[in-house]
N, CA, C, O and CB atoms as a CASP TS submission, in Angstrom:
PFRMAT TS
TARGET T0000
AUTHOR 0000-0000-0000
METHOD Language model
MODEL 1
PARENT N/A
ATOM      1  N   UNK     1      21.992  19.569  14.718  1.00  0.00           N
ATOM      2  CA  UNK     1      21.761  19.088  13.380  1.00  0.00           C
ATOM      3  C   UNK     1      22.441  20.009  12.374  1.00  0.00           C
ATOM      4  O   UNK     1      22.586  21.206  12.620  1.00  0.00           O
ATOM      5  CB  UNK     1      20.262  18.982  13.097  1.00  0.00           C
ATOM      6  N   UNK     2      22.775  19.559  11.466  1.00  0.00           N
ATOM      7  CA  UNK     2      23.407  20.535  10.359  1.00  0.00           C
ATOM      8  C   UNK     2      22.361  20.837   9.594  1.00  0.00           C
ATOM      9  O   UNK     2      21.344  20.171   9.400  1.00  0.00           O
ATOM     10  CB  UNK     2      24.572  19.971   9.438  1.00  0.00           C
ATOM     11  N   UNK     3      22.800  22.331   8.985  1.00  0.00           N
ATOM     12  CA  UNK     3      22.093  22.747   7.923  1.00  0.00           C
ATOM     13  C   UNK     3      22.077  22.254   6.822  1.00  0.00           C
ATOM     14  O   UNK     3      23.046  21.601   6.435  1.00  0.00           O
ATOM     15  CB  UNK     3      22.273  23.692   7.707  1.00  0.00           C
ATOM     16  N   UNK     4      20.829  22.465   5.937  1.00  0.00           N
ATOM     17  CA  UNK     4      20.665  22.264   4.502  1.00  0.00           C
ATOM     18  C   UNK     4      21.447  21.411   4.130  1.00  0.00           C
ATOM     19  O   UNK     4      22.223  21.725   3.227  1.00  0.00           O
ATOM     20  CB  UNK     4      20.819  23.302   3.714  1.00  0.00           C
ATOM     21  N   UNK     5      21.527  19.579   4.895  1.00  0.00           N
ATOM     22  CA  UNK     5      21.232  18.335   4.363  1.00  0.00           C
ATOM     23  C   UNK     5      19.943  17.692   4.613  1.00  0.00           C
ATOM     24  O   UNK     5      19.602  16.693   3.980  1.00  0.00           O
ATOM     25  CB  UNK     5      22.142  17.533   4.749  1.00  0.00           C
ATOM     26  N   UNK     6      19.290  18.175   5.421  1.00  0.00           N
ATOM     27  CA  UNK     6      17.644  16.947   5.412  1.00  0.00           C
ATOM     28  C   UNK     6      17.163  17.490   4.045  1.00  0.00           C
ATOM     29  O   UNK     6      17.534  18.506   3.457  1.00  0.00           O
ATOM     30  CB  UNK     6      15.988  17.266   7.011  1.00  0.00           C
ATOM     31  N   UNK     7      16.078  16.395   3.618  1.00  0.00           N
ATOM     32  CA  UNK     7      14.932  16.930   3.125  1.00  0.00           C
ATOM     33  C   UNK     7      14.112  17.401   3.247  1.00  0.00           C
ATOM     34  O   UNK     7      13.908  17.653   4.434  1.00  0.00           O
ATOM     35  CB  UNK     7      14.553  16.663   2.837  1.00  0.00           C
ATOM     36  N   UNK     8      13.001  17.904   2.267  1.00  0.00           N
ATOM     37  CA  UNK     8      11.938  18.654   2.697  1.00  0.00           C
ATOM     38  C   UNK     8      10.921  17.960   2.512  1.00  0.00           C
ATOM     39  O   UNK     8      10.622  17.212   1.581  1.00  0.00           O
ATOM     40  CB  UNK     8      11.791  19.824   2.169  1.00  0.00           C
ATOM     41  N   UNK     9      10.166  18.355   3.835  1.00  0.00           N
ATOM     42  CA  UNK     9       9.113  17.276   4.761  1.00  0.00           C
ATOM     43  C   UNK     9       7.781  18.234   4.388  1.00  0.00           C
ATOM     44  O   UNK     9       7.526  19.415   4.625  1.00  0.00           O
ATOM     45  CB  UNK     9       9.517  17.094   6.915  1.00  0.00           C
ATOM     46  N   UNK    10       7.075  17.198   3.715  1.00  0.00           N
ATOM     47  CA  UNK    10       5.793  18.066   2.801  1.00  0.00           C
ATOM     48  C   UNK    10       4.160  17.116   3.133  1.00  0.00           C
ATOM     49  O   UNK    10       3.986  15.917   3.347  1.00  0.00           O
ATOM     50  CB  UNK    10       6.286  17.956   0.566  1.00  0.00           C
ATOM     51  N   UNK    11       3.423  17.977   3.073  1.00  0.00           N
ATOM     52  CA  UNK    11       1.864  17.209   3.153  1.00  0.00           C
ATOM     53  C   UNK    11       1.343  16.622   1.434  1.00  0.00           C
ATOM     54  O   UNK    11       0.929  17.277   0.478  1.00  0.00           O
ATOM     55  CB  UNK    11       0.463  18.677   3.828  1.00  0.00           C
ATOM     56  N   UNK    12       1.494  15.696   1.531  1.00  0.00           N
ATOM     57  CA  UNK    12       0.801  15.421  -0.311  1.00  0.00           C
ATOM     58  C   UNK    12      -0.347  14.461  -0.166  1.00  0.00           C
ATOM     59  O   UNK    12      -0.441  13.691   0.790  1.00  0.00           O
ATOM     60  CB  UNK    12       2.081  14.493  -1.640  1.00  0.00           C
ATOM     61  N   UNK    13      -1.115  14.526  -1.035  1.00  0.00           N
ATOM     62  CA  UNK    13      -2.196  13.565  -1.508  1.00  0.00           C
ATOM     63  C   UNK    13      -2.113  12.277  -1.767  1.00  0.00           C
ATOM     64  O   UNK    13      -1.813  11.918  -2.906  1.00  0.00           O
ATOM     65  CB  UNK    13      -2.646  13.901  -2.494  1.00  0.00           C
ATOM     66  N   UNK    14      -2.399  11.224  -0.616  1.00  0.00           N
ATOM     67  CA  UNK    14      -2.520   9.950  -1.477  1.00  0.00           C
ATOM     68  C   UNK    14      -3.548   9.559  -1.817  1.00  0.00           C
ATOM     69  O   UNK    14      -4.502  10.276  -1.516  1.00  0.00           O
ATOM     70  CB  UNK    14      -2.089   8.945  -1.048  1.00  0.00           C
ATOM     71  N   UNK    15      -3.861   8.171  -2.644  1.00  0.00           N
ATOM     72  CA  UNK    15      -4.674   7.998  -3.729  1.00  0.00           C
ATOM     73  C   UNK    15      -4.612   6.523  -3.164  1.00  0.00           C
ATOM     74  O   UNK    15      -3.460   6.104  -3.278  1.00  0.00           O
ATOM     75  CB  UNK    15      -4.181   8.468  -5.356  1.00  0.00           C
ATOM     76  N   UNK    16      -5.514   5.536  -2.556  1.00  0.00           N
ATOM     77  CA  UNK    16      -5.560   4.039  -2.618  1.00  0.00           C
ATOM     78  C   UNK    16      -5.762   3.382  -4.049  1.00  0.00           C
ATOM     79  O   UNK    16      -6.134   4.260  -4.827  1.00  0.00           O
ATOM     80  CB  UNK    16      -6.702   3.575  -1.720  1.00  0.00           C
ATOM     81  N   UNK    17      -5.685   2.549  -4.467  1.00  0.00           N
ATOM     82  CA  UNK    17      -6.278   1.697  -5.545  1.00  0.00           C
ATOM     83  C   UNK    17      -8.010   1.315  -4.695  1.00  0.00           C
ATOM     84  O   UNK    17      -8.993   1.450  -5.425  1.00  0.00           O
ATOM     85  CB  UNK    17      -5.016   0.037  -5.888  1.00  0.00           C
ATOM     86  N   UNK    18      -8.153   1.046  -3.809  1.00  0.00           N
ATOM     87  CA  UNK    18      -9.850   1.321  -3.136  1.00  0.00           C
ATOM     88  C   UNK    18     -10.308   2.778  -3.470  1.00  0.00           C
ATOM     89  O   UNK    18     -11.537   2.829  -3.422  1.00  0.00           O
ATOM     90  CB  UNK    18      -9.942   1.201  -1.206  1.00  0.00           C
ATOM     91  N   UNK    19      -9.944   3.550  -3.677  1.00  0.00           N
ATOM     92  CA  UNK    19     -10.689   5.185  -4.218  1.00  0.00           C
ATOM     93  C   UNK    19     -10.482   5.843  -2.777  1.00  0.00           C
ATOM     94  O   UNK    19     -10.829   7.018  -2.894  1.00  0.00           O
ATOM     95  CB  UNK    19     -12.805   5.197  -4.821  1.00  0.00           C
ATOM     96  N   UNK    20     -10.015   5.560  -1.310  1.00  0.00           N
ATOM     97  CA  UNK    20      -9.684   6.316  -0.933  1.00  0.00           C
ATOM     98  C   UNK    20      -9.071   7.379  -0.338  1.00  0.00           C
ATOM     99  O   UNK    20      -8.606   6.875   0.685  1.00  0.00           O
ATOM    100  CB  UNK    20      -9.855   6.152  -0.975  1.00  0.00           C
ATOM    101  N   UNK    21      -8.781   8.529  -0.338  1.00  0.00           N
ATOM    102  CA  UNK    21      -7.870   9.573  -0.596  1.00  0.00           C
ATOM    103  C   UNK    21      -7.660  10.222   1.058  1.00  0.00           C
ATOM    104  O   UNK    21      -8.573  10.591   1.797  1.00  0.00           O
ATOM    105  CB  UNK    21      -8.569  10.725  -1.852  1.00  0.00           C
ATOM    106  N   UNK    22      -6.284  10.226   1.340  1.00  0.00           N
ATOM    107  CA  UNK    22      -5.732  10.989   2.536  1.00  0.00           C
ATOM    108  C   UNK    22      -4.421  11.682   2.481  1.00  0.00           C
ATOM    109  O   UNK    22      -3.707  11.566   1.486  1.00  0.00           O
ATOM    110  CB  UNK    22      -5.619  10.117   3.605  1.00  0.00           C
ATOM    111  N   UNK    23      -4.087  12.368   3.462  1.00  0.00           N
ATOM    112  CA  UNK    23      -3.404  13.426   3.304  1.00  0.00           C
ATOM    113  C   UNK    23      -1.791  12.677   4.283  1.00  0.00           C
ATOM    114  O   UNK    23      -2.225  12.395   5.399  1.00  0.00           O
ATOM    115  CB  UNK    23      -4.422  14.969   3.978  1.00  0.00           C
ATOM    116  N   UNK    24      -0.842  12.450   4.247  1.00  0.00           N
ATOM    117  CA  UNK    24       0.520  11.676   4.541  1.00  0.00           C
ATOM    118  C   UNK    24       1.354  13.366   4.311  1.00  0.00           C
ATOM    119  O   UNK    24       1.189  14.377   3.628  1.00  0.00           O
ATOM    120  CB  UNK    24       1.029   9.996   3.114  1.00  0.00           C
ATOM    121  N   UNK    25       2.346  12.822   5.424  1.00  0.00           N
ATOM    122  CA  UNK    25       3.577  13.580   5.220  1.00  0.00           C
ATOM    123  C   UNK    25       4.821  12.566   4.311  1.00  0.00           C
ATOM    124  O   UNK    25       4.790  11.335   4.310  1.00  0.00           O
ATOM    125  CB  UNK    25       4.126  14.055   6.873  1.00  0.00           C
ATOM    126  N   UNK    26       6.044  13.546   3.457  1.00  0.00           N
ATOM    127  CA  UNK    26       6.575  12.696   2.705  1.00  0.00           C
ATOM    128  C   UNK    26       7.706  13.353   2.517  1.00  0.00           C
ATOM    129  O   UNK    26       7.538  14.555   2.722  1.00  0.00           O
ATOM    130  CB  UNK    26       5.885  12.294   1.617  1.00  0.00           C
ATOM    131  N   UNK    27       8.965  13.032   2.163  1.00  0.00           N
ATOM    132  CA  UNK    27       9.727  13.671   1.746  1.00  0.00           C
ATOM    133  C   UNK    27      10.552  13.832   0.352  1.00  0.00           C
ATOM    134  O   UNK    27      11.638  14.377   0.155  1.00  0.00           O
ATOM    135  CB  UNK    27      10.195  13.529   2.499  1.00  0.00           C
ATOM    136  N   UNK    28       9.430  12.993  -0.794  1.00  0.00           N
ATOM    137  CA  UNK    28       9.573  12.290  -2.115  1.00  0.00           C
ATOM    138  C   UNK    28       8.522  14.159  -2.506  1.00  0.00           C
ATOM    139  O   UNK    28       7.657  14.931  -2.092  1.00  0.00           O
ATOM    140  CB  UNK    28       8.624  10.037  -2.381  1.00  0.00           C
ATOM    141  N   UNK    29       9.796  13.814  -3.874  1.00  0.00           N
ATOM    142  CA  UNK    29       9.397  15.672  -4.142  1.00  0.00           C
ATOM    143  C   UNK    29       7.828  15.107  -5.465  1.00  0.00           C
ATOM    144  O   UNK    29       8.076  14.907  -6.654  1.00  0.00           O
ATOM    145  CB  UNK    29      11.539  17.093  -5.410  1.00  0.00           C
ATOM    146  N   UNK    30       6.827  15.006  -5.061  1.00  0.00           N
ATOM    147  CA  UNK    30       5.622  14.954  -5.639  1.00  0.00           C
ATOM    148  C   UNK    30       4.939  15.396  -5.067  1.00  0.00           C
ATOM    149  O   UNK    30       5.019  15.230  -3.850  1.00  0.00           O
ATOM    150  CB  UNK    30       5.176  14.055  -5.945  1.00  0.00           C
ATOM    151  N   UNK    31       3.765  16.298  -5.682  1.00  0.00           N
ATOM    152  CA  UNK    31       2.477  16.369  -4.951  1.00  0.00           C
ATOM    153  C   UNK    31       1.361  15.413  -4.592  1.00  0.00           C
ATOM    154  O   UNK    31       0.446  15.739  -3.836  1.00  0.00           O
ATOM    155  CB  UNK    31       1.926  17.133  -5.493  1.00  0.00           C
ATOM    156  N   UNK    32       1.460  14.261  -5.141  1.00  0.00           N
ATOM    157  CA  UNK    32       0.390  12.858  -4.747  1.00  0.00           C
ATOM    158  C   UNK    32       1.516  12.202  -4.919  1.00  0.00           C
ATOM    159  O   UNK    32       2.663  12.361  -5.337  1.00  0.00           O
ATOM    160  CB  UNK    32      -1.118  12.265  -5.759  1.00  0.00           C
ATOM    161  N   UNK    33       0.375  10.909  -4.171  1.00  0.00           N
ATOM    162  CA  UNK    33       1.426   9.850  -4.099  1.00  0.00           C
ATOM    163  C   UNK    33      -0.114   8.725  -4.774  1.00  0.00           C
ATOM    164  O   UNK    33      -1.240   9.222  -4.781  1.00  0.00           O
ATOM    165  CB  UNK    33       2.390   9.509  -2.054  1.00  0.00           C
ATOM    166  N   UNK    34       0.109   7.334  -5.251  1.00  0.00           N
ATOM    167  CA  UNK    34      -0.882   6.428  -5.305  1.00  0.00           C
ATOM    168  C   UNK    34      -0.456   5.187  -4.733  1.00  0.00           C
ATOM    169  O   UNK    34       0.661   4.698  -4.901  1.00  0.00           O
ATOM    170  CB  UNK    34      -1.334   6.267  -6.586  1.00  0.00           C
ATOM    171  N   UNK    35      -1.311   4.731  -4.104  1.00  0.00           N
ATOM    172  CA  UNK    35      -0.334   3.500  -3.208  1.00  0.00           C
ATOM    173  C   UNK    35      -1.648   2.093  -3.630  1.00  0.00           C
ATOM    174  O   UNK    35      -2.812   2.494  -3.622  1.00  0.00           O
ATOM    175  CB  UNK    35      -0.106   4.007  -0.727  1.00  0.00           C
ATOM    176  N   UNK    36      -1.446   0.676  -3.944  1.00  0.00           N
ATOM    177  CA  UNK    36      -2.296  -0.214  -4.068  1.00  0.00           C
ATOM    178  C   UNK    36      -3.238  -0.632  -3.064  1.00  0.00           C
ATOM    179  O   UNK    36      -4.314  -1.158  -3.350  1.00  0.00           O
ATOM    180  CB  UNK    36      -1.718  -1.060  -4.400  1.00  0.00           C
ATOM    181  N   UNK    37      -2.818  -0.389  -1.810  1.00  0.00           N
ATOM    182  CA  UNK    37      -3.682  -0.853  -0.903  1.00  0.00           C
ATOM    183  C   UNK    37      -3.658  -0.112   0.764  1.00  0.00           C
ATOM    184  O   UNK    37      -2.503  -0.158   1.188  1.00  0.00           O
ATOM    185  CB  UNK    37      -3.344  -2.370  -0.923  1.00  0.00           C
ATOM    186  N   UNK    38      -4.751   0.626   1.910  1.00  0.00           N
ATOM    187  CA  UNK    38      -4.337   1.370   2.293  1.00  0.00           C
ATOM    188  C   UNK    38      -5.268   0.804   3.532  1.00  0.00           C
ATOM    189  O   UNK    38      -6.238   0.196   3.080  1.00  0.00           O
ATOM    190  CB  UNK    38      -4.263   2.606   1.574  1.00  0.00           C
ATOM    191  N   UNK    39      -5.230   0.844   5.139  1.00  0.00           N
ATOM    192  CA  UNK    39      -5.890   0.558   6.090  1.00  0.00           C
ATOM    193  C   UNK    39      -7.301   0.574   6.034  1.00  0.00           C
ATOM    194  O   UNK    39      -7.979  -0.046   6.854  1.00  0.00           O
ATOM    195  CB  UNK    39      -5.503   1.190   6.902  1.00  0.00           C
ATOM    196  N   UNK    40      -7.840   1.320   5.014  1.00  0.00           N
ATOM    197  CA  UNK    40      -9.764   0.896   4.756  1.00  0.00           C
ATOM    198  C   UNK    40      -9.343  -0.205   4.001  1.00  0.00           C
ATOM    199  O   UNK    40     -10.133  -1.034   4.453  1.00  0.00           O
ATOM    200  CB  UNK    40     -11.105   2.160   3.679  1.00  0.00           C
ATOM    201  N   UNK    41      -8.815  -0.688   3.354  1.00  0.00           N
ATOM    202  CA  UNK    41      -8.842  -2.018   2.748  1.00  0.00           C
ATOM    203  C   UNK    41      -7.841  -2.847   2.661  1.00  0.00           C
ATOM    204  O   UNK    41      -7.759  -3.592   1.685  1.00  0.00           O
ATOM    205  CB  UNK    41      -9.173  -1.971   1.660  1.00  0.00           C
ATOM    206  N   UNK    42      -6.878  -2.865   3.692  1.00  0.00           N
ATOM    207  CA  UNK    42      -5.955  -3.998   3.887  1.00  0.00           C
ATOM    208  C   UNK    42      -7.013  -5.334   4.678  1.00  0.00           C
ATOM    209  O   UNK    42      -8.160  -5.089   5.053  1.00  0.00           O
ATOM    210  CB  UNK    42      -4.489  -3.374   4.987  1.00  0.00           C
ATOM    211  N   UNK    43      -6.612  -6.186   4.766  1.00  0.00           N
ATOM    212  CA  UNK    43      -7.639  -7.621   5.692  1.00  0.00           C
ATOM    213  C   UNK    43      -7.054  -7.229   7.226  1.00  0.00           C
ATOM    214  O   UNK    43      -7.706  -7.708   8.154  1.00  0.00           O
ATOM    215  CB  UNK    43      -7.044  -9.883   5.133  1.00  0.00           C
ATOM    216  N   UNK    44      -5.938  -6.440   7.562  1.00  0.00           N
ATOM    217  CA  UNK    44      -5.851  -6.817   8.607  1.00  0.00           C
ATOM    218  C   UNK    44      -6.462  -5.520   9.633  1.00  0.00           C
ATOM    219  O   UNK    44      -6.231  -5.553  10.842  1.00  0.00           O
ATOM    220  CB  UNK    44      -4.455  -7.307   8.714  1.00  0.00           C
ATOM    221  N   UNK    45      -7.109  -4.604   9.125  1.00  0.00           N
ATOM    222  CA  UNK    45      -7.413  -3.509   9.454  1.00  0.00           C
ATOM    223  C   UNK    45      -9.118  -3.592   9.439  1.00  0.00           C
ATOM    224  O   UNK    45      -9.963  -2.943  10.057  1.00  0.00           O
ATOM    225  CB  UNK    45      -6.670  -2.513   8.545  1.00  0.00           C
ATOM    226  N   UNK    46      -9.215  -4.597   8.534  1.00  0.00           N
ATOM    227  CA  UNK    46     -11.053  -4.466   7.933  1.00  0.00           C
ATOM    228  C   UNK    46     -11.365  -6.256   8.355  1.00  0.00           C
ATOM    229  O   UNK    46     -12.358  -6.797   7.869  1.00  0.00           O
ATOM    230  CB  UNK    46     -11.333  -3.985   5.423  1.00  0.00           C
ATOM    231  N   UNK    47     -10.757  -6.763   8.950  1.00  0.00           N
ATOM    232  CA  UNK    47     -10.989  -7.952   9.682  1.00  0.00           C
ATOM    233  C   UNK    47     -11.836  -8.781   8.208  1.00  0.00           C
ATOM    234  O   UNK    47     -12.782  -9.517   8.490  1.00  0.00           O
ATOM    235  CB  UNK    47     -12.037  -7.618  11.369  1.00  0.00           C
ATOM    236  N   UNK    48     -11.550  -8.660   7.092  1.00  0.00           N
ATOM    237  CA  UNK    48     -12.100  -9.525   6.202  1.00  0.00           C
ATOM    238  C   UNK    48     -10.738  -9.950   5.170  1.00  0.00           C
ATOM    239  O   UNK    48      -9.827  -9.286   4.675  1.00  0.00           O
ATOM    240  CB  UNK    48     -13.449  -8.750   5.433  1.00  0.00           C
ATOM    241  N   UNK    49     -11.213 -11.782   5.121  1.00  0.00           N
ATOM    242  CA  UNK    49      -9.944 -12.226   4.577  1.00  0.00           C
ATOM    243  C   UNK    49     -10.082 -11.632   2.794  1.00  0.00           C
ATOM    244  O   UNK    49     -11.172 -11.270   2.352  1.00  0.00           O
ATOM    245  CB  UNK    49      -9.797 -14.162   4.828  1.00  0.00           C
ATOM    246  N   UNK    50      -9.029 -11.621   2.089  1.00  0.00           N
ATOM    247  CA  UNK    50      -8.915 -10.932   0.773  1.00  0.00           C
ATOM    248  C   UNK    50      -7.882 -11.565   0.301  1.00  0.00           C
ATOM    249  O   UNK    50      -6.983 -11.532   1.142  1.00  0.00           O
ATOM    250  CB  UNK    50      -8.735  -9.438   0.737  1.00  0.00           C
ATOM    251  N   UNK    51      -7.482 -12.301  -0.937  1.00  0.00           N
ATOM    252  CA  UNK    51      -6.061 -12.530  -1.264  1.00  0.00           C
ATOM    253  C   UNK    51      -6.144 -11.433  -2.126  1.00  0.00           C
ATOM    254  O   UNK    51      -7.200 -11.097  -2.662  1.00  0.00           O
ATOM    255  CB  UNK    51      -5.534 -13.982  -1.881  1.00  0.00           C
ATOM    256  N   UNK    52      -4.639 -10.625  -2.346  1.00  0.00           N
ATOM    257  CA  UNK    52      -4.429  -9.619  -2.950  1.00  0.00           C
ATOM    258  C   UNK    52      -3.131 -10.626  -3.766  1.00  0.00           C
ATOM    259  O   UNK    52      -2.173 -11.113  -3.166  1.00  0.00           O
ATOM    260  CB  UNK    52      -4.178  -8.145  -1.968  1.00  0.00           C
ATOM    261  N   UNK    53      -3.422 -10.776  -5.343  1.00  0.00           N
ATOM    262  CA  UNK    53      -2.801 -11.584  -6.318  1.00  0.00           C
ATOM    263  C   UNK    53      -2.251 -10.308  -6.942  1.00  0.00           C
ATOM    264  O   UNK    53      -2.967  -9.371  -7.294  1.00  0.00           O
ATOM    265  CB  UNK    53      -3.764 -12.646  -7.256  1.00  0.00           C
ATOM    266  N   UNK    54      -0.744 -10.349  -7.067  1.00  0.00           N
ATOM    267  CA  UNK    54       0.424  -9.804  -7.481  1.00  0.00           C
ATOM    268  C   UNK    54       0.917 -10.478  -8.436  1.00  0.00           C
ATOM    269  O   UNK    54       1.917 -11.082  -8.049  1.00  0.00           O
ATOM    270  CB  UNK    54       1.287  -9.661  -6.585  1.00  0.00           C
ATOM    271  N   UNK    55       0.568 -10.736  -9.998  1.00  0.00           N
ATOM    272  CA  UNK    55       1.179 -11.096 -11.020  1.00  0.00           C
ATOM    273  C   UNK    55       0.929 -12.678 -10.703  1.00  0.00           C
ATOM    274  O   UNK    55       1.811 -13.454 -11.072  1.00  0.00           O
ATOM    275  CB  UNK    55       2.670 -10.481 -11.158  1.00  0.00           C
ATOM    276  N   UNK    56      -0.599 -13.373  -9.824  1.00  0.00           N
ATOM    277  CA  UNK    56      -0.303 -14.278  -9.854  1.00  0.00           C
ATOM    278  C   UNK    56       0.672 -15.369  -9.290  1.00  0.00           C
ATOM    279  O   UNK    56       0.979 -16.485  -9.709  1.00  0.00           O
ATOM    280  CB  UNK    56      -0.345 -14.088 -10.502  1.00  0.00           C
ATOM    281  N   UNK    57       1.097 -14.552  -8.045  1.00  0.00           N
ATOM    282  CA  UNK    57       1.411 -15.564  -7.148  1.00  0.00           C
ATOM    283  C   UNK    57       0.738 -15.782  -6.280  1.00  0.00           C
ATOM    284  O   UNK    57       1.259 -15.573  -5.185  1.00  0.00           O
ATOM    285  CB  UNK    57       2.352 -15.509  -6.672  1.00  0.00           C
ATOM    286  N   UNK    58      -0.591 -16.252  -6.272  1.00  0.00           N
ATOM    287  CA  UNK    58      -1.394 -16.323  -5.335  1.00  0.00           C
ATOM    288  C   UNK    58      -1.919 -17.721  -5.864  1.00  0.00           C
ATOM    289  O   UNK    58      -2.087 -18.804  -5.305  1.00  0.00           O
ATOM    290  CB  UNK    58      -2.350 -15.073  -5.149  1.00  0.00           C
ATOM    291  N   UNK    59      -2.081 -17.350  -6.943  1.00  0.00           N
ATOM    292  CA  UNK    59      -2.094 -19.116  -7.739  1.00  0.00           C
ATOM    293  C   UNK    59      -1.157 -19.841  -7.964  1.00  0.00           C
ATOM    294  O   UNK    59      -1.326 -21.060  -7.974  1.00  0.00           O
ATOM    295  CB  UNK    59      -2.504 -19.291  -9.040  1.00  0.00           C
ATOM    296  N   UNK    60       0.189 -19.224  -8.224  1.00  0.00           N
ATOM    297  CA  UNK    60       1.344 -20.425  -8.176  1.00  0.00           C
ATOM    298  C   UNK    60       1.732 -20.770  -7.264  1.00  0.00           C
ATOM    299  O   UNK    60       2.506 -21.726  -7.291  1.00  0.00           O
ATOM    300  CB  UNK    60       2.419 -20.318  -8.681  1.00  0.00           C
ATOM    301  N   UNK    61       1.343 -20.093  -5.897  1.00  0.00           N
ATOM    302  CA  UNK    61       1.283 -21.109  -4.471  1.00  0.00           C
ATOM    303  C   UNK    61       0.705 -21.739  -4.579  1.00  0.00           C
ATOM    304  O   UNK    61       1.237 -22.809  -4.281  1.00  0.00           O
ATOM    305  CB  UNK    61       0.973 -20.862  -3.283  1.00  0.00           C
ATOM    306  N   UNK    62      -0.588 -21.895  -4.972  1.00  0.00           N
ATOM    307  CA  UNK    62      -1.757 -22.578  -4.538  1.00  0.00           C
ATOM    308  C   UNK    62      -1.491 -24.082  -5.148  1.00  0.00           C
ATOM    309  O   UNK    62      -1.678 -25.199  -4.667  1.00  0.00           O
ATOM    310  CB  UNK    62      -3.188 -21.804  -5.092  1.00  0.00           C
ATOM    311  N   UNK    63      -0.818 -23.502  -6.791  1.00  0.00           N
ATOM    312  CA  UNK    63      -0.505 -25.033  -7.389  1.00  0.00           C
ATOM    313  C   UNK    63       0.425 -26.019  -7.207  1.00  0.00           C
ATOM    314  O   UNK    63       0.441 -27.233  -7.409  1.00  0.00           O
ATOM    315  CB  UNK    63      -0.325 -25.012  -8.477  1.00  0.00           C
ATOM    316  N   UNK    64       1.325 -25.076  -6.707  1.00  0.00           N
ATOM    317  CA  UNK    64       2.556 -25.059  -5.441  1.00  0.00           C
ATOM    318  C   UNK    64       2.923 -26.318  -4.512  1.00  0.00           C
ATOM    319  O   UNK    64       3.650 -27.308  -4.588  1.00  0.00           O
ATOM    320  CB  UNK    64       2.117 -23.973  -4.317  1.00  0.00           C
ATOM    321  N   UNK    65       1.831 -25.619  -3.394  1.00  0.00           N
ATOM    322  CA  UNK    65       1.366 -26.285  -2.115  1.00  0.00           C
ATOM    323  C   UNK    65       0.011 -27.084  -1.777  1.00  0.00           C
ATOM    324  O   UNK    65      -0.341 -27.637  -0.735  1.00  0.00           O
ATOM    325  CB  UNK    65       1.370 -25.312  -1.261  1.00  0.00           C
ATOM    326  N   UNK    66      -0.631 -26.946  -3.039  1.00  0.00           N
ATOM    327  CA  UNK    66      -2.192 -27.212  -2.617  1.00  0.00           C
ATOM    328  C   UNK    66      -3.087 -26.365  -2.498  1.00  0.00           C
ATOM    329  O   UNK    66      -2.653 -25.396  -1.874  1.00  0.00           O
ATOM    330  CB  UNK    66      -2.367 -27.709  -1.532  1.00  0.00           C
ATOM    331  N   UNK    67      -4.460 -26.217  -2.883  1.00  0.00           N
ATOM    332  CA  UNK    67      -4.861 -25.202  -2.973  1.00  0.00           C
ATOM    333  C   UNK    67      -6.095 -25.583  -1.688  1.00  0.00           C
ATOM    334  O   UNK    67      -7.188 -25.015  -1.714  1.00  0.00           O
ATOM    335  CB  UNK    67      -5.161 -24.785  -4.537  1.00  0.00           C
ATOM    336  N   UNK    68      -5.842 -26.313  -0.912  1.00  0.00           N
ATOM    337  CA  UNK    68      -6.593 -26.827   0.054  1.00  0.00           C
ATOM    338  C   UNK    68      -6.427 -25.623   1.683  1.00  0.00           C
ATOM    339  O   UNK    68      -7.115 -25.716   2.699  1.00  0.00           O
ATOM    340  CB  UNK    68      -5.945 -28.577   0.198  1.00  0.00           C
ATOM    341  N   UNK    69      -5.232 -24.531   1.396  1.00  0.00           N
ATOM    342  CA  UNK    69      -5.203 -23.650   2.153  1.00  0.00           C
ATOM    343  C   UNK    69      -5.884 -22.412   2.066  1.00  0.00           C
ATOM    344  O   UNK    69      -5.887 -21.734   1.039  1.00  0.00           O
ATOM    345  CB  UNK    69      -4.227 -23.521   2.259  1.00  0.00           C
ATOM    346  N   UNK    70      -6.544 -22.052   3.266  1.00  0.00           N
ATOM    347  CA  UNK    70      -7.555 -20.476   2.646  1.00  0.00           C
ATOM    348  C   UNK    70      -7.704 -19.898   4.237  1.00  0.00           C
ATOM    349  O   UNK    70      -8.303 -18.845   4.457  1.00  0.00           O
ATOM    350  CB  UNK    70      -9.717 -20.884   1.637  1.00  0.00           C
TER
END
């Protein structure tokens, strides 16, 4: 490997939008990171369905396609 081109590979703080907080390796020069959604509260990790609406495309499918899908 050559020298002094990687980055530097650091432990920082993340932050869920759920409130909770773990420790990730990263190579983005911050000390935290905040991320919207994280394995305690994704649906596919917590086996419960959730639509997570992003500016509302969760309803302009729905008006879309029908809102007869869930």
């Amino acid at each position: 490997m050559k020298k002094n081109i990687h980055p530097d590979y650091k432990i920082v703080e993340v932050t869920c939008g759920c409130g909770e907080k773990f420790m990730c390796g990263t190579t983005k020069n911050t000390p935290t990171l905040s991320v919207e959604i994280c394995s305690q509260c994704h649906p596919f990790f917590t086996g419960k369905q959730k639509m997570v609406d992003t500016g509302g495309r969760v309803e302009r499918f729905q008006r879309k396609f029908g809102a007869g899908l869930k």
